[in-house]
C-alpha positions as CSV (number, residue, x, y, z in Angstrom):
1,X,21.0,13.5,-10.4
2,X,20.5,16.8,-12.6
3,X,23.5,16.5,-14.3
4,X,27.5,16.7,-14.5
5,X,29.0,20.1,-12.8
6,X,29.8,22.5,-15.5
7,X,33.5,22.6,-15.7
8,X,34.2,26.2,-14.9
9,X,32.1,25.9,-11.9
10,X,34.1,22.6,-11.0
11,X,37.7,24.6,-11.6
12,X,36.5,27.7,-9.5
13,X,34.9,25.7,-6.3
14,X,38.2,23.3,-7.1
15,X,36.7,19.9,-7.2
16,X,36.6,17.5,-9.6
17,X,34.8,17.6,-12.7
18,X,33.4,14.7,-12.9
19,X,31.0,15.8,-9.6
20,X,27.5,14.8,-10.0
21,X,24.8,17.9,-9.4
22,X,21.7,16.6,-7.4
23,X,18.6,18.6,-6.3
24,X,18.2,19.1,-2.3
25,X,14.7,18.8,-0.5
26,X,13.2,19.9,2.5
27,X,12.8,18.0,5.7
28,X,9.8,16.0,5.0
29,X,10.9,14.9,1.9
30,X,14.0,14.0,3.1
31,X,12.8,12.1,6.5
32,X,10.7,9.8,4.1
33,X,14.0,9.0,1.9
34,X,16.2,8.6,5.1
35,X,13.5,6.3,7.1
36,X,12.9,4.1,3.6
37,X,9.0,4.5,3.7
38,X,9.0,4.4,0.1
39,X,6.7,1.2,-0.7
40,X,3.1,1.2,-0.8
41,X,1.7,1.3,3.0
42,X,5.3,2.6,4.4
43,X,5.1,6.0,6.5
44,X,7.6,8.3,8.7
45,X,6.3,10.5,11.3
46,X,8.5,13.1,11.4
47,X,8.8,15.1,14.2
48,X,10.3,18.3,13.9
49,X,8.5,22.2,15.1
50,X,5.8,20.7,13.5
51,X,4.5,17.1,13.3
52,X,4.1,15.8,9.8
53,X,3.3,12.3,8.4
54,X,5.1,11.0,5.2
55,X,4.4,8.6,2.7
56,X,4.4,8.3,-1.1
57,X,1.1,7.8,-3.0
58,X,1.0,6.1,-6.9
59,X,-1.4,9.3,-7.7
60,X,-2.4,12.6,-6.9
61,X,-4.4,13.9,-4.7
62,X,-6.0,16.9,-3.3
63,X,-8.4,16.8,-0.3
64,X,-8.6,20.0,0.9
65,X,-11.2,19.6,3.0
66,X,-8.7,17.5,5.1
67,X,-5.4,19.7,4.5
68,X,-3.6,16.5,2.8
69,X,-2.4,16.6,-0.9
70,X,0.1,15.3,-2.8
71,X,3.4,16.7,-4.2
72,X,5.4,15.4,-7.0
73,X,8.3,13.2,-5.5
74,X,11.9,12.7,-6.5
75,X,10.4,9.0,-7.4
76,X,9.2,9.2,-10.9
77,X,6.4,6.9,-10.6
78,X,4.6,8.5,-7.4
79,X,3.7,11.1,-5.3
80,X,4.7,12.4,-1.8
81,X,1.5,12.9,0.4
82,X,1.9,15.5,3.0
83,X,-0.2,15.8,6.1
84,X,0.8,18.0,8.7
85,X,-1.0,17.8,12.3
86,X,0.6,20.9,13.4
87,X,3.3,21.6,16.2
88,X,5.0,18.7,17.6
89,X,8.9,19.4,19.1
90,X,7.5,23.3,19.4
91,X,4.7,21.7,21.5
92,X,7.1,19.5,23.3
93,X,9.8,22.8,24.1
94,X,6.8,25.2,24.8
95,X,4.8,22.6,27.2
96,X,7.6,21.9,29.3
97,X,9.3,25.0,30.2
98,X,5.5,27.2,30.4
99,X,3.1,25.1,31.0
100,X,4.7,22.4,33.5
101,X,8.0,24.6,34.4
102,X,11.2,22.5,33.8
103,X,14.3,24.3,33.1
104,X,15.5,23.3,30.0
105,X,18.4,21.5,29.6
106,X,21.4,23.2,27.7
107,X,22.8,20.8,25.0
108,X,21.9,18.7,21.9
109,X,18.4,19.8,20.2
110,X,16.7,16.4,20.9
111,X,17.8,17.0,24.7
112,X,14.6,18.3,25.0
113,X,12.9,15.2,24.4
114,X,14.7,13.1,26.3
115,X,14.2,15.1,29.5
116,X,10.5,15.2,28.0
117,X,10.7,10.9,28.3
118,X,12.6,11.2,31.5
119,X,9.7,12.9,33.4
120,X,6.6,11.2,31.7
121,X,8.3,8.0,32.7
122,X,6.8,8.4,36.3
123,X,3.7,8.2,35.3
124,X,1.6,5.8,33.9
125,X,0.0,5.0,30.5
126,X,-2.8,7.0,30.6
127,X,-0.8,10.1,32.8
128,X,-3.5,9.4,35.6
129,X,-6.6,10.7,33.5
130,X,-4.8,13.6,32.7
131,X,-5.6,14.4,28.6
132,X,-3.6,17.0,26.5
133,X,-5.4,18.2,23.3
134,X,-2.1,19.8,20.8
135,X,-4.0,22.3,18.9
136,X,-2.5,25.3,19.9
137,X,-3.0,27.3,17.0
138,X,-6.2,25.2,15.8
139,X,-6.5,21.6,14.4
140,X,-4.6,21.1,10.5
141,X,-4.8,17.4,9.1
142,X,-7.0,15.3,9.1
143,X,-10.0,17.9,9.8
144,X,-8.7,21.5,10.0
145,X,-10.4,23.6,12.7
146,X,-9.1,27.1,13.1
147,X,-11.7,26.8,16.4
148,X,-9.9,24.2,18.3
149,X,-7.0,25.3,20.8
150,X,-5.1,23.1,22.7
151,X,-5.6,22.7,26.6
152,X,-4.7,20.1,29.5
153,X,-8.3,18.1,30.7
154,X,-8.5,15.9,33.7
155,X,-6.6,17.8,35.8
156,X,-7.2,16.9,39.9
157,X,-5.1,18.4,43.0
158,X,-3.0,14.8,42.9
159,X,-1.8,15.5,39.2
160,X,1.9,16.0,38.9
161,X,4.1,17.7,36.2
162,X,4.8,13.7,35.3
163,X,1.5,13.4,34.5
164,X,1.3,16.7,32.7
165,X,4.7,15.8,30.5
166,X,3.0,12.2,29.9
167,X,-0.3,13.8,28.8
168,X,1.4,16.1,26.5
169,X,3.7,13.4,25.0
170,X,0.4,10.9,24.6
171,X,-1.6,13.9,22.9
172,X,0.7,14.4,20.1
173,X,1.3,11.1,19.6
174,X,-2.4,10.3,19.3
175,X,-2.5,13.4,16.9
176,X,0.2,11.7,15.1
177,X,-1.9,8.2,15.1
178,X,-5.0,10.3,13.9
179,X,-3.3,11.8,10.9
180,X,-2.1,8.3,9.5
């Protein structure tokens, strides 16, 4: 809370004056609030065009050999670390309709995702050998690479788009598992 609205502000918009001003935050920031990671050990993966892990640190830090660093966090007595492994629902959208060829469904934005679960749930852990490796646009946190690009490995005349939508779901989330 910044402070009380200024009361010709409060007349012209027509609310109270009395009406508490707070500052906003981006997504990250926000997914870290809303999941209640804020303890020592506590993190959010959040999962938006990009896949970023959250969690708030009791100092700075910069390592930029690894892309993660610290921000000052709406908690006064800590920081917010930021690592971001790069794309995540972008990945997700983009493998599905290119690289496998599903129509996407019309609807809700996390529709996506659940047709996403609904075809890597015929295959099994492991999407028959198949591999997916996310770095489409290079590897960010933990060890940047602007050399590595993603691609699908294992791939046999038996694989299926299951296994391909498994592979791809697996690879981020082993990115994900990586980063924290």
């Amino acid at each position: 809370v910044l402070s009380t609205i200024r009361a010709d502000i409060a007349d012209d918009l027509g609310v109270r004056r009395d009406v508490e001003v707070v500052t906003g935050s981006n997504d990250s920031i926000a997914a870290a609030f809303g999941s209640g990671a804020l303890g020592p050990g506590q993190a959010t993966v959040m999962m938006g065009t990009t896949g970023v892990l959250t969690v708030h640190h009791l100092v700075r830090h910069v390592d930029s050999a690894k892309f993660i660093v610290t921000m000052p966090s709406s908690l006064e007595d800590r920081y917010y670390v930021v690592a971001e492994a790069g794309l995540g629902g972008k990945l997700v959208e983009a493998a599905l309709s290119e690289a496998i060829g599903c129509e996407l469904a019309d609807g809700p934005p996390d529709a996506i995702f659940e047709q996403a679960l609904q075809l890597a749930s015929k295959s099994p852990p492991g999407s028959n050998g198949v591999v997916f490796l996310p770095w489409v646009f290079g590897a960010m946190a933990p060890a940047p690479d602007p050399r590595h690009r993603g691609a699908f490995l294992g791939i046999s005349l038996n694989t299926s788009r299951a296994d391909l939508a498994r592979a791809m779901l697996e690879g981020i989330s082993m990115q994900m598992r990586w980063l924290a």
